[in-house]
Residue frames as qw, qx, qy, qz and C-alpha x, y, z in Angstrom:
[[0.272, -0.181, -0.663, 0.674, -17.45, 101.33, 76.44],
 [0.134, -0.835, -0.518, -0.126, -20.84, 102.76, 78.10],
 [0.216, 0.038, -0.406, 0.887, -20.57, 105.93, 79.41],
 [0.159, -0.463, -0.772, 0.406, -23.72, 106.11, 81.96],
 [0.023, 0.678, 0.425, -0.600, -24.31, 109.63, 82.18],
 [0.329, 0.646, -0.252, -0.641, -23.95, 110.37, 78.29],
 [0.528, 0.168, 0.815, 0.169, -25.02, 106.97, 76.21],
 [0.079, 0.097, 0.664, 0.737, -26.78, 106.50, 72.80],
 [0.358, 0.054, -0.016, -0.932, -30.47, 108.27, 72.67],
 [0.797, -0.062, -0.118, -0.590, -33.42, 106.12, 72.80],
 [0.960, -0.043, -0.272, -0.048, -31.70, 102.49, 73.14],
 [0.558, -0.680, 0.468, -0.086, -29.49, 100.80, 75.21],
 [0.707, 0.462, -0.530, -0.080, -26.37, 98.62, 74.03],
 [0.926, -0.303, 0.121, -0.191, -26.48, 95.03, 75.73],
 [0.399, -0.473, 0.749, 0.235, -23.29, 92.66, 76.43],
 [0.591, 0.132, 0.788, 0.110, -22.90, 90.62, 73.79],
 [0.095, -0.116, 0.485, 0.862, -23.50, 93.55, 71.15],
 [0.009, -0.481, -0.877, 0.001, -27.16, 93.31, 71.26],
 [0.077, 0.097, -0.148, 0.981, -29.48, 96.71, 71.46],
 [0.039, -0.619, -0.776, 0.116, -32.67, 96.76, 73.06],
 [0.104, 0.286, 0.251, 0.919, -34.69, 99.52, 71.99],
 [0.058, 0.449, 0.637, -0.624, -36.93, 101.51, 74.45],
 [0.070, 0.656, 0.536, 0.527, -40.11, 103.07, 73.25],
 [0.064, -0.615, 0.057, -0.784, -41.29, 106.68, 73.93],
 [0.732, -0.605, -0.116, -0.292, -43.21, 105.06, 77.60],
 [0.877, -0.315, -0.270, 0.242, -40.43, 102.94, 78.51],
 [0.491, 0.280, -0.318, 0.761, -37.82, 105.24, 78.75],
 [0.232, -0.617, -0.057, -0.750, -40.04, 107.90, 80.58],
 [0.867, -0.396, -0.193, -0.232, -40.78, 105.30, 82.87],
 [0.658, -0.080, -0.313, 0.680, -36.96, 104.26, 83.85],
 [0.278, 0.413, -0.243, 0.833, -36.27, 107.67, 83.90],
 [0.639, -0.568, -0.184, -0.485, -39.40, 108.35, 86.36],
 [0.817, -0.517, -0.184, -0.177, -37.65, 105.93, 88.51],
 [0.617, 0.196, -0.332, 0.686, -34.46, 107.71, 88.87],
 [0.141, -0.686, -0.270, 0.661, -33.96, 110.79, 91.89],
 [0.417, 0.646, 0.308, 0.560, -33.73, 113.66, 89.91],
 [0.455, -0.052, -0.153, 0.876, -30.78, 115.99, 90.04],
 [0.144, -0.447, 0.001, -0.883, -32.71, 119.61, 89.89],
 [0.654, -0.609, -0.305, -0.330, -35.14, 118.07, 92.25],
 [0.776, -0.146, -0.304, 0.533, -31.84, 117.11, 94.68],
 [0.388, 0.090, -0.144, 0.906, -30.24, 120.74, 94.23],
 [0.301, -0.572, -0.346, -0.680, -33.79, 122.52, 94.77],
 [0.757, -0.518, -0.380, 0.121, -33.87, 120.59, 98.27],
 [0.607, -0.417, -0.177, 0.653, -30.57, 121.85, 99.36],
 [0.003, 0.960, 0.207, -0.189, -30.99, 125.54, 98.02],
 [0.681, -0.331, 0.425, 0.495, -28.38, 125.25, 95.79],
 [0.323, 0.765, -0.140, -0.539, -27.83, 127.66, 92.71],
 [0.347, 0.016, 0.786, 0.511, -28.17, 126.26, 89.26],
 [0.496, 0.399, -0.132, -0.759, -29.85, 126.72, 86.19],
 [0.634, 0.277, 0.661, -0.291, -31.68, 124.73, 83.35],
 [0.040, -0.431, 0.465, 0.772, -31.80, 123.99, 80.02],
 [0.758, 0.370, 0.502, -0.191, -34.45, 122.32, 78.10],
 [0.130, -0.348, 0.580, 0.724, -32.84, 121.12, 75.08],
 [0.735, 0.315, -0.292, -0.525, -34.57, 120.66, 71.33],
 [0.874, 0.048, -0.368, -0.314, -33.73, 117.14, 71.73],
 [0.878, -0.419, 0.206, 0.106, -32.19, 113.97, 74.00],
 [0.301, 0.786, -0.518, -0.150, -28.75, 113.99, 73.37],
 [0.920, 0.205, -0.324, 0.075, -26.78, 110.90, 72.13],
 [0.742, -0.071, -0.286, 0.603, -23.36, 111.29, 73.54],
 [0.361, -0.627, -0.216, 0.655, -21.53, 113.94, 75.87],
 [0.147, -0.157, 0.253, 0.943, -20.17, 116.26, 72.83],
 [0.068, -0.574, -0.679, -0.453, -24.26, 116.29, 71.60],
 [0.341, -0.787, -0.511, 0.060, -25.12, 117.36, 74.90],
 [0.453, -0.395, 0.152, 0.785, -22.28, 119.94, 75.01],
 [0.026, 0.064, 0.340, 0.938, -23.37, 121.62, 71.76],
 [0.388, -0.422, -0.819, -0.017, -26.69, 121.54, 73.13],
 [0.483, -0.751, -0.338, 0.297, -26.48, 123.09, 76.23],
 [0.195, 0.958, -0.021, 0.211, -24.31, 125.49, 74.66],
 [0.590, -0.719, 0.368, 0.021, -20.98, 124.58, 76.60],
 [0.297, 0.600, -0.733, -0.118, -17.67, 123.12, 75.49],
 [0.706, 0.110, -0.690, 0.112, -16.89, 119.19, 75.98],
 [0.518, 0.134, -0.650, 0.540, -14.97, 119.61, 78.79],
 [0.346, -0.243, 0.352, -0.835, -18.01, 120.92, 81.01],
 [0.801, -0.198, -0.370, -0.427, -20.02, 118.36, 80.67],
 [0.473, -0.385, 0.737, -0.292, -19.84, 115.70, 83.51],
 [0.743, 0.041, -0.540, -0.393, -19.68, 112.30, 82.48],
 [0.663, -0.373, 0.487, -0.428, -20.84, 109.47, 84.75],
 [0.819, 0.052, -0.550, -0.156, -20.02, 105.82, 84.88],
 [0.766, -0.391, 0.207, -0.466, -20.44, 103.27, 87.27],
 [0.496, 0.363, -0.788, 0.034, -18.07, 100.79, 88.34],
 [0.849, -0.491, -0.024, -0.195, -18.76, 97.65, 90.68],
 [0.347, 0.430, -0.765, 0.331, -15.61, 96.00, 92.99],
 [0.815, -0.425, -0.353, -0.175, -16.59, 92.97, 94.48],
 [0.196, -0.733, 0.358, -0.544, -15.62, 93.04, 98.01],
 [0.548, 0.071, -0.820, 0.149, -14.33, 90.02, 99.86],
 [0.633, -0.559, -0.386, -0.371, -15.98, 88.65, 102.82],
 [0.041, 0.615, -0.615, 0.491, -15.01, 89.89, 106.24],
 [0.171, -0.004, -0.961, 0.217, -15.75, 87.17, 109.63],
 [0.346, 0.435, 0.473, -0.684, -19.56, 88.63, 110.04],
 [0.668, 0.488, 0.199, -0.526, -20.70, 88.19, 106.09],
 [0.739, 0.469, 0.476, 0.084, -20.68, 87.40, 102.40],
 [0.462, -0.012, 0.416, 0.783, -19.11, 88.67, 99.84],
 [0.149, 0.837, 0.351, -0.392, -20.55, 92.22, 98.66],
 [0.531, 0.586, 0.307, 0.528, -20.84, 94.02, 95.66],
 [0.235, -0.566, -0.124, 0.780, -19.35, 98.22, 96.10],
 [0.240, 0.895, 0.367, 0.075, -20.80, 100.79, 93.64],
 [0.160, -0.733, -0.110, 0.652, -18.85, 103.50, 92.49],
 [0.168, 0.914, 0.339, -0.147, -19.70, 106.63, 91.03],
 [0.674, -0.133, 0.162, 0.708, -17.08, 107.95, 88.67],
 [0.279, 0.936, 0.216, -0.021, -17.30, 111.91, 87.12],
 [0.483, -0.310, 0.366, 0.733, -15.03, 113.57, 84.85],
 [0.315, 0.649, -0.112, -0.683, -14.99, 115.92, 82.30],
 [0.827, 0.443, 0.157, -0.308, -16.52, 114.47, 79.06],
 [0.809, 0.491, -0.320, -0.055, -13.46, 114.19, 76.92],
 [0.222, 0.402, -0.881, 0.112, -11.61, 112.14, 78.99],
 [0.755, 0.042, -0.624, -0.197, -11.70, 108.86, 80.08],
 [0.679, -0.638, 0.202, -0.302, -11.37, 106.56, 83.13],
 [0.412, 0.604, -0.674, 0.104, -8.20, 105.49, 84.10],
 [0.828, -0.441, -0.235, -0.253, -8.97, 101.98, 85.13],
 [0.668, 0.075, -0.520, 0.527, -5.35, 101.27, 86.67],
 [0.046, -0.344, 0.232, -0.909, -5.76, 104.72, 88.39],
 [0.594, -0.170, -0.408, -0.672, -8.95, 103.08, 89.62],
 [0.805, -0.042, -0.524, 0.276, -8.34, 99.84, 90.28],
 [0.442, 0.239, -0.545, 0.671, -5.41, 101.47, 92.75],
 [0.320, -0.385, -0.140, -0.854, -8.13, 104.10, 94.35],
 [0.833, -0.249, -0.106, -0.482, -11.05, 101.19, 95.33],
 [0.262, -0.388, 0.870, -0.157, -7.52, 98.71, 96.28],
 [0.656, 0.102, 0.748, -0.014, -9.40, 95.85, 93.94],
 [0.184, -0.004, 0.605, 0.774, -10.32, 95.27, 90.65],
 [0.362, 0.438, 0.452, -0.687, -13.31, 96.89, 89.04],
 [0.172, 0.378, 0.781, 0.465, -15.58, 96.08, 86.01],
 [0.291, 0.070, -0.067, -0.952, -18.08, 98.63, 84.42],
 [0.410, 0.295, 0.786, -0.356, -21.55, 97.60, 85.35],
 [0.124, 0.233, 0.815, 0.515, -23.94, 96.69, 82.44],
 [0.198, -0.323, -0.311, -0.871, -27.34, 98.35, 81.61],
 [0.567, -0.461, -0.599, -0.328, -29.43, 96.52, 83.29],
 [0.713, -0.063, -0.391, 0.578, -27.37, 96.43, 86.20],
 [0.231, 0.141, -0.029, 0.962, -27.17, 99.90, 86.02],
 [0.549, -0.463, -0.377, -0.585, -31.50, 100.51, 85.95],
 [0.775, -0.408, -0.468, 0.122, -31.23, 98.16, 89.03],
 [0.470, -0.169, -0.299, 0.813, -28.71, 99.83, 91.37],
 [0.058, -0.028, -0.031, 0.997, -29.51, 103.67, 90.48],
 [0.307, 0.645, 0.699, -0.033, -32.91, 103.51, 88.48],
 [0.274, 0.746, -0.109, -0.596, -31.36, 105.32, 86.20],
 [0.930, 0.268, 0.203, 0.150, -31.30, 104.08, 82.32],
 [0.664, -0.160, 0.233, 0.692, -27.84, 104.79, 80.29],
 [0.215, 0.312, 0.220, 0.899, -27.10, 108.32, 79.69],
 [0.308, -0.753, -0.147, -0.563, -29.60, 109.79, 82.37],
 [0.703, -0.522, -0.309, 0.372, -27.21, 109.07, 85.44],
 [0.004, 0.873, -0.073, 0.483, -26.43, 112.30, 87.47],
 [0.376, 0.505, -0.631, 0.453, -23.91, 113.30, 89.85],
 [0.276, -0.056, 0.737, -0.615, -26.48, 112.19, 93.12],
 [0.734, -0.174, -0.505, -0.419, -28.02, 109.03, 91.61],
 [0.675, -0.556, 0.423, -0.237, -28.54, 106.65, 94.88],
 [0.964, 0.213, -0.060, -0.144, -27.47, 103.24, 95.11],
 [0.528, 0.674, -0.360, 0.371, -23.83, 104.18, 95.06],
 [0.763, -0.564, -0.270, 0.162, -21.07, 103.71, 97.64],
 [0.495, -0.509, -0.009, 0.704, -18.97, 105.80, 96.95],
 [0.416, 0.869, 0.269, -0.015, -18.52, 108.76, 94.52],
 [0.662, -0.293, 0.115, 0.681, -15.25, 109.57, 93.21],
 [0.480, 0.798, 0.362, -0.033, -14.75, 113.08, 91.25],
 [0.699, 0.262, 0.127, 0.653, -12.03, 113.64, 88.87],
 [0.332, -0.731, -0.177, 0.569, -9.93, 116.84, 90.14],
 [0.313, 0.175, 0.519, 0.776, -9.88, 118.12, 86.51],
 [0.104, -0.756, -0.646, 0.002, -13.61, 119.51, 87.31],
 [0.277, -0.850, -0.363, 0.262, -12.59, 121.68, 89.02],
 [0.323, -0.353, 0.405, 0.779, -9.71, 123.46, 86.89],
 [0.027, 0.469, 0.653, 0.594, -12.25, 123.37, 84.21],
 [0.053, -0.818, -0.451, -0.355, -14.83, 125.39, 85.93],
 [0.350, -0.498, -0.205, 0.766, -12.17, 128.16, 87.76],
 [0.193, 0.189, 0.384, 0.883, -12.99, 131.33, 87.02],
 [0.559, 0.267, 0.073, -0.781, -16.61, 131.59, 87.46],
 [0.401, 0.083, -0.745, -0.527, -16.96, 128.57, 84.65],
 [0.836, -0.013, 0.241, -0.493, -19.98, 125.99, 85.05],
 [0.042, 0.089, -0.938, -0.332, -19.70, 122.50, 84.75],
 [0.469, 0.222, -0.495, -0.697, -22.62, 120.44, 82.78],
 [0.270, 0.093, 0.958, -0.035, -24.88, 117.05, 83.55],
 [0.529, -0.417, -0.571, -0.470, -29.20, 115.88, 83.19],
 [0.552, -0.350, 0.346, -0.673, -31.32, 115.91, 85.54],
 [0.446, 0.151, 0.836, -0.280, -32.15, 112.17, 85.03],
 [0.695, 0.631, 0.313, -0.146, -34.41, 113.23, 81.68],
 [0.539, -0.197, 0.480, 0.663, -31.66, 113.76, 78.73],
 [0.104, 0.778, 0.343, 0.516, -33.78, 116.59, 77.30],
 [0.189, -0.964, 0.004, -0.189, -33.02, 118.88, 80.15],
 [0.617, 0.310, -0.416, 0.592, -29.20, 119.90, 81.37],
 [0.497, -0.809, -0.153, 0.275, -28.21, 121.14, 84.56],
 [0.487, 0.607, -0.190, 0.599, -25.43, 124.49, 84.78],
 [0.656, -0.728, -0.157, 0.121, -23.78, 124.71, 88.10],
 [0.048, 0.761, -0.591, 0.264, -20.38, 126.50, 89.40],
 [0.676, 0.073, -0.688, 0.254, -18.08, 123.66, 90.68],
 [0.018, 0.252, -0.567, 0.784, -18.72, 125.12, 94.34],
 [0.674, 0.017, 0.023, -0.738, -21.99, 124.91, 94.01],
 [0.699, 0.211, -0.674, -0.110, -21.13, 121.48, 92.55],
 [0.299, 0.128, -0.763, 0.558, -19.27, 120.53, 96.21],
 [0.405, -0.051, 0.502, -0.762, -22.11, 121.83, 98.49],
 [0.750, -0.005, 0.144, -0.646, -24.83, 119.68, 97.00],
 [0.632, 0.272, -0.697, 0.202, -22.51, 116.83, 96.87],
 [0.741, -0.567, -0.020, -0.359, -22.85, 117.26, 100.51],
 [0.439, -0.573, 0.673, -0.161, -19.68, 115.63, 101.57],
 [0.942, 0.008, 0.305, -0.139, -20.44, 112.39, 99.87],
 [0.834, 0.520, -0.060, 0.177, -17.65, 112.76, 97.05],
 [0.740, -0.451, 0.270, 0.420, -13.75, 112.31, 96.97],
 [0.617, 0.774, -0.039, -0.133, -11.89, 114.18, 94.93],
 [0.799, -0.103, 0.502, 0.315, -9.37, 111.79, 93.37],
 [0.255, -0.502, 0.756, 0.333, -7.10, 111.55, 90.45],
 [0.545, 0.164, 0.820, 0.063, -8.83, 109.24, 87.91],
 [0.600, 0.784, 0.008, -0.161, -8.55, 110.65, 84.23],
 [0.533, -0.235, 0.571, 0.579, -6.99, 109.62, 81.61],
 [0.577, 0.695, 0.063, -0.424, -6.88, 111.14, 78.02],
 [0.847, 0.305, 0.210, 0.382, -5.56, 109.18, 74.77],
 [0.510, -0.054, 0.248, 0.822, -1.91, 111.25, 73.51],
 [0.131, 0.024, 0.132, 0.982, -2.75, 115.05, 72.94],
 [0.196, -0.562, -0.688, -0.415, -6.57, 114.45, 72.82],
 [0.138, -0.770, -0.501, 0.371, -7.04, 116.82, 75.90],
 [0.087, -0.394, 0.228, 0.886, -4.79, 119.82, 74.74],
 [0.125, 0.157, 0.635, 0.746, -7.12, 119.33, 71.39],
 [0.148, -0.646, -0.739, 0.124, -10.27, 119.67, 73.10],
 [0.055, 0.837, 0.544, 0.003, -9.53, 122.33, 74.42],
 [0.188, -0.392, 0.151, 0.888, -7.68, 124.39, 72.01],
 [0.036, 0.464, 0.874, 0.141, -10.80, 123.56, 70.21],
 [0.211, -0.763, -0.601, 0.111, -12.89, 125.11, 72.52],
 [0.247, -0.722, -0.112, 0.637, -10.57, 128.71, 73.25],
 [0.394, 0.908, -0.137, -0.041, -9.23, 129.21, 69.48],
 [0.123, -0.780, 0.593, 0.159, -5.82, 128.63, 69.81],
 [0.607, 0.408, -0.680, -0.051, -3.04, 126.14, 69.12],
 [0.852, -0.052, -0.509, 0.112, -2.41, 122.92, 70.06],
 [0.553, 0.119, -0.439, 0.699, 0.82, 124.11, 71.87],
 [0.066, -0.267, 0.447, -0.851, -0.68, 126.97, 73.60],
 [0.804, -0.444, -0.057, -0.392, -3.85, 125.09, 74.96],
 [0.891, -0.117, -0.323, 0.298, -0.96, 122.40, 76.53],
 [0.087, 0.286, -0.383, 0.874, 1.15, 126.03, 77.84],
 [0.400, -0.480, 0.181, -0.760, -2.30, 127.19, 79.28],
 [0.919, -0.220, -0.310, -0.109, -3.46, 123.47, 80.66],
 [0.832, 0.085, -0.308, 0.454, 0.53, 122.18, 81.77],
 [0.273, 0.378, -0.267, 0.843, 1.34, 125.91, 83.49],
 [0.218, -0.504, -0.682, 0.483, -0.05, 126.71, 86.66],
 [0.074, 0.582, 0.213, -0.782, -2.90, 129.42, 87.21],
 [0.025, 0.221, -0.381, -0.898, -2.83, 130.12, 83.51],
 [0.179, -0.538, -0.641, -0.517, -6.50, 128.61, 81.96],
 [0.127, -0.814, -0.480, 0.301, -8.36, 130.51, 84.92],
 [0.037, -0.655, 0.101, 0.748, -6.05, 133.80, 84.38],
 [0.204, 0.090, 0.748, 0.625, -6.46, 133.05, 80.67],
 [0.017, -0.530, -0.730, -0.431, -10.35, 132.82, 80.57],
 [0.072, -0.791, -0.288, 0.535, -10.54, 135.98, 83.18],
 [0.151, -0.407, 0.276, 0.857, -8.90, 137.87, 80.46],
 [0.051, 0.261, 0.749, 0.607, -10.97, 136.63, 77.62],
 [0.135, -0.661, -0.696, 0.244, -13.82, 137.88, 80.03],
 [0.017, 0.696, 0.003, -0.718, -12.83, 141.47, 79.66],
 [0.257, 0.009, 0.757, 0.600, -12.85, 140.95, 75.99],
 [0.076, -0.546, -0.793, -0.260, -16.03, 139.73, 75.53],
 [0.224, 0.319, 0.468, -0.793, -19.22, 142.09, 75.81],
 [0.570, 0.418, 0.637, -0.307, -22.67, 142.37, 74.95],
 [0.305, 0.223, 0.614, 0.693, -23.80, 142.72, 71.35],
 [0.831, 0.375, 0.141, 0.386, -24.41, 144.02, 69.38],
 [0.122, -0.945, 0.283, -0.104, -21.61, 147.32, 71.21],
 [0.773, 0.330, -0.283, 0.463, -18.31, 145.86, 70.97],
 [0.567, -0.774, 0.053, 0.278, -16.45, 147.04, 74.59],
 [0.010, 0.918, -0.375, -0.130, -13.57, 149.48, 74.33],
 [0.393, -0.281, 0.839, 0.248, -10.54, 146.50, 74.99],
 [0.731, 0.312, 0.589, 0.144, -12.41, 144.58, 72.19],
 [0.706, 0.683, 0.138, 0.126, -12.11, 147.09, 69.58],
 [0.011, 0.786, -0.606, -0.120, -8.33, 147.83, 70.54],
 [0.559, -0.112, 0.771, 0.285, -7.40, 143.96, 70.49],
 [0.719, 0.449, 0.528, 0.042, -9.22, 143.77, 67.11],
 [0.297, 0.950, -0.080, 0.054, -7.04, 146.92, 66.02],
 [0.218, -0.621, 0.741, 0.130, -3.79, 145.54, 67.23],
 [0.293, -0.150, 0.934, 0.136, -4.89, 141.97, 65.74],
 [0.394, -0.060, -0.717, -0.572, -6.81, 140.08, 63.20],
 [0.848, -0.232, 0.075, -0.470, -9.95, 138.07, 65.01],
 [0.971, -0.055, -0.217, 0.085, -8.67, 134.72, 64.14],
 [0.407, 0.509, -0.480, 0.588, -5.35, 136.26, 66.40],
 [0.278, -0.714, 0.222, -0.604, -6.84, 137.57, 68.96],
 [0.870, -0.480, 0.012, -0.108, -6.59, 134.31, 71.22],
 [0.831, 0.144, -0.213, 0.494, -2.88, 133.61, 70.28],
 [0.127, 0.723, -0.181, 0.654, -2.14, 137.29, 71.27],
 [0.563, -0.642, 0.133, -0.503, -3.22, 136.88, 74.30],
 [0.956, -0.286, 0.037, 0.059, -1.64, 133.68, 75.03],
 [0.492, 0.683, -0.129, 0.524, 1.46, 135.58, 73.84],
 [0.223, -0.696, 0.228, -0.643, 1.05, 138.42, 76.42],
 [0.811, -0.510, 0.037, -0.284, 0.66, 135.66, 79.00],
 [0.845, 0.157, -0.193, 0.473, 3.79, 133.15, 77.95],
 [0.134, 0.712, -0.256, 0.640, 5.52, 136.91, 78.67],
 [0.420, -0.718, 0.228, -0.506, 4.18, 137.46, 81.94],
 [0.970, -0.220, -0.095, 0.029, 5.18, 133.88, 83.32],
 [0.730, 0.278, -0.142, 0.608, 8.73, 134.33, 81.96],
 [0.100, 0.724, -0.098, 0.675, 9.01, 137.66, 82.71],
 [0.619, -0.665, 0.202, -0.365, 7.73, 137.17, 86.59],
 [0.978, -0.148, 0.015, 0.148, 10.43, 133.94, 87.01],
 [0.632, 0.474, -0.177, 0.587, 12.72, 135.99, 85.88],
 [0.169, -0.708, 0.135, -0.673, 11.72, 138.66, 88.62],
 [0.229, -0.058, -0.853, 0.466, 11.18, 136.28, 91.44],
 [0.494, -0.108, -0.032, -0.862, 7.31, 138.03, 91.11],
 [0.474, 0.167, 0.831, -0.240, 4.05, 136.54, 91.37],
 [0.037, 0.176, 0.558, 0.810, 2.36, 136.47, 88.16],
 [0.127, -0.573, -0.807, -0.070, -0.88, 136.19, 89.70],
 [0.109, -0.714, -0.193, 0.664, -0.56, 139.93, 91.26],
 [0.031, 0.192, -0.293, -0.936, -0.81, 141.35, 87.86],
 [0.495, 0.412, 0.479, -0.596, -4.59, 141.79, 87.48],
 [0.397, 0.261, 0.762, 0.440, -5.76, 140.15, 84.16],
 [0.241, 0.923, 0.285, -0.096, -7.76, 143.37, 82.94],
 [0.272, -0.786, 0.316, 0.456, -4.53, 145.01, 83.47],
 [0.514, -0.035, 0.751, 0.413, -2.69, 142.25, 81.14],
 [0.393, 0.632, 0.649, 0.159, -5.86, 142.88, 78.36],
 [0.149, 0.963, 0.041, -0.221, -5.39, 146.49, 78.57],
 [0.446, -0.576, 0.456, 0.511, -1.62, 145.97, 77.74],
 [0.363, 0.044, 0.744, 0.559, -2.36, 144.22, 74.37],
 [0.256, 0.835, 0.487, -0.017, -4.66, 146.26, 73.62],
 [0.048, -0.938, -0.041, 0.342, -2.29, 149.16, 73.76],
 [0.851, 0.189, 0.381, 0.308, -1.26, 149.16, 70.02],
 [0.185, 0.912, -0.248, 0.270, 0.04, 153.17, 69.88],
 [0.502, -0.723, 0.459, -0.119, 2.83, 151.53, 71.85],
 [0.610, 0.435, -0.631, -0.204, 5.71, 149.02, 70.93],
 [0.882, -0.095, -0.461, -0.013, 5.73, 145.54, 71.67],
 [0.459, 0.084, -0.562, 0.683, 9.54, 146.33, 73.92],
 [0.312, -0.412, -0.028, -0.856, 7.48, 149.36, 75.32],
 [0.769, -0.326, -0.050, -0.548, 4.82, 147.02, 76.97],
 [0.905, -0.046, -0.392, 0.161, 7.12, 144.47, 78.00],
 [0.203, 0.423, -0.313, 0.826, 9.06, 147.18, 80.06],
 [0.621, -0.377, -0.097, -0.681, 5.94, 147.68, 81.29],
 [0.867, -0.178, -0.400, -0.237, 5.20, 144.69, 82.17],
 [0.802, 0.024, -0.511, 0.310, 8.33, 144.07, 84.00],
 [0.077, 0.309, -0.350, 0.881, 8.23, 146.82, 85.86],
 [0.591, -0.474, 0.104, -0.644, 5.20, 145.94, 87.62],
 [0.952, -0.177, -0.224, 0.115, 6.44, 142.61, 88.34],
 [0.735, 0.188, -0.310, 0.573, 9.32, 143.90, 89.61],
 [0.072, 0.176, -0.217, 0.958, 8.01, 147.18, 91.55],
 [0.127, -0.432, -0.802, 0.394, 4.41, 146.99, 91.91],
 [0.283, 0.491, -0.031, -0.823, 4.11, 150.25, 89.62],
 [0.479, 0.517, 0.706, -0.073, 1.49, 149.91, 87.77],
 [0.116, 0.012, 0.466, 0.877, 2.13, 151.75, 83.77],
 [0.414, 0.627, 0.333, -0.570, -1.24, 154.31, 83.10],
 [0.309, -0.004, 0.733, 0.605, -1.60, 153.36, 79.85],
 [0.222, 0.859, 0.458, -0.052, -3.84, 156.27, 79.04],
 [0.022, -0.983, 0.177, -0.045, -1.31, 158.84, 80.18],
 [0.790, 0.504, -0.271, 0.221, 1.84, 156.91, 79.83],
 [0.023, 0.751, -0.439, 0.493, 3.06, 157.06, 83.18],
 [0.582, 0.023, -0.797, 0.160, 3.64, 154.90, 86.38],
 [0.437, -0.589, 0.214, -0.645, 1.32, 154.97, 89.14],
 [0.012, -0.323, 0.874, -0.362, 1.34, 152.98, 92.49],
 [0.725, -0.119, -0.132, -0.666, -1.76, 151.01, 92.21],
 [0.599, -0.229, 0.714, -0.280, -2.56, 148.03, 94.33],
 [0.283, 0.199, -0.829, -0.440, -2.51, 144.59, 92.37],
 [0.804, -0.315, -0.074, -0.500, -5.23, 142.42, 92.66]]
């Protein structure tokens, strides 16, 4: 199966198993006669950045280790046609649409199919040059040509937080990094956000426990539980800092844990707070995820210790000084 907006690098694979191979002009030349996505988001004054990579990338996970980003940021495009039956004023008419999802999954054509209310067929290379005038693997989320634009509501769980999601401009040497808001405004109203992924048996949870460190099981806790990958990667956020100073919270987690722990810990401290707040009738979200980081960090303290804690602010709204070991009334976020 093609996938449009992340194909094979220089050539194009034809029905019938065939591969026509594009020299260094011809491709420049399609690509020349596609819009072109920074040139789109520049118009509407829309915040993004650039990447110029060391080379075209071949498939989505190339363009993903590339651009420095995980799988599951990338956008991947494909194009599906559903012929359209004639109403008492015309002909039959082809419909265009414009499918985006996060790289490692797929398109679920039944989910599809159900969506567009006919059947649909993925449109062929050429096909594809013709409609957009883009070749395979330089279609972006506002090639023209399209009639509709459908975008998988996974996007946007992938880039909570603050994350970016990942395309080309149209040249497959240069990436685009946008927030998923950003993503919606220069979309401009034209897209629908729909339902339409599908991933093969565990292949998402692998992706991206892949991508955080962890296990299988706890990338399917943080993925399958509400709230948790955003409140997850806010915490990992307080973690992280520049090099080559290690921040305070980093060098307590690395004293309460090995490195190759620290992500399970944390997904530990979280499994807690879920349970712990269901048990309370709490929100978890009102405990501030710095807060959470500072907890596991605080290894002059036992495990029961911090889970006291823990339930006591779900359950009161006092907030444990875990400097001075006491319980002040601090607002939650």
């Amino acid at each position: 199966m093609q996938h449009h907006g992340c194909a094979l690098r220089a050539r194009l694979r034809l029905s019938g198993g065939s591969v026509q191979h594009f020299g260094t002009r011809a491709m420049e030349a399609s690509l020349a006669g596609a819009s072109r996505a920074d040139a789109w988001l520049r118009e509407r004054g829309v915040e993004f950045s650039t990447v110029e990579q060391e080379q075209a990338t071949a498939k989505c996970r190339d363009s993903a280790a590339e651009r420095g980003v995980s799988l599951r940021q990338i956008i991947k495009s494909m194009i599906y046609a559903r012929r359209v039956p004639a109403d008492s004023q015309g002909e039959d008419h082809l419909e265009y649409l414009h499918c985006m999802l996060p790289g490692h999954l797929h398109v679920d054509e039944t989910k599809l199919q159900a969506l567009a209310g006919g059947p649909c067929r993925l449109i062929e290379s050429d096909e594809l040059i013709r409609v957009t005038g883009a070749v395979v693997g330089a279609v972006h989320p506002f090639v023209p040509g399209v009639s509709k634009r459908l975008l998988d509501k996974r996007v946007q769980s992938i880039a909570a937080g603050g994350g970016q999601v990942s395309f080309n401009t149209g040249d497959m040497r240069v990436g685009v990094l946008i927030g998923y808001s950003d993503l919606i405004l220069a979309l401009a109203g034209q897209a629908v956000v729909v339902d339409l992924a599908i991933a093969e048996p565990g292949e998402e949870y692998e992706e991206l426990a892949q991508e955080l460190g962890v296990s299988v099981s706890s990338a399917r806790f943080l993925m399958e539980t509400s709230f948790t990958e955003a409140y997850y990667r806010e915490c990992l956020s307080h973690v992280a800092s520049p090099s080559p100073q290690p921040s305070e919270l980093a060098q307590g987690l690395v004293a309460s844990h090995q490195r190759s722990e620290l992500a399970e810990a944390l997904v530990e401290w979280l499994r807690s707070l879920v349970r712990f707040a269901a048990q309370a009738g709490a929100d978890a979200q009102g405990v501030s995820p710095l807060w959470l980081v500072r907890l596991a960090c605080k290894n002059d303290a036992t495990k029961y210790a911090r889970e006291e804690a823990l339930k006591a602010y779900l359950a009161s709204g006092q907030v444990l000084d875990l400097k001075k070991n006491f319980f002040l009334p601090l607002k939650k976020k």
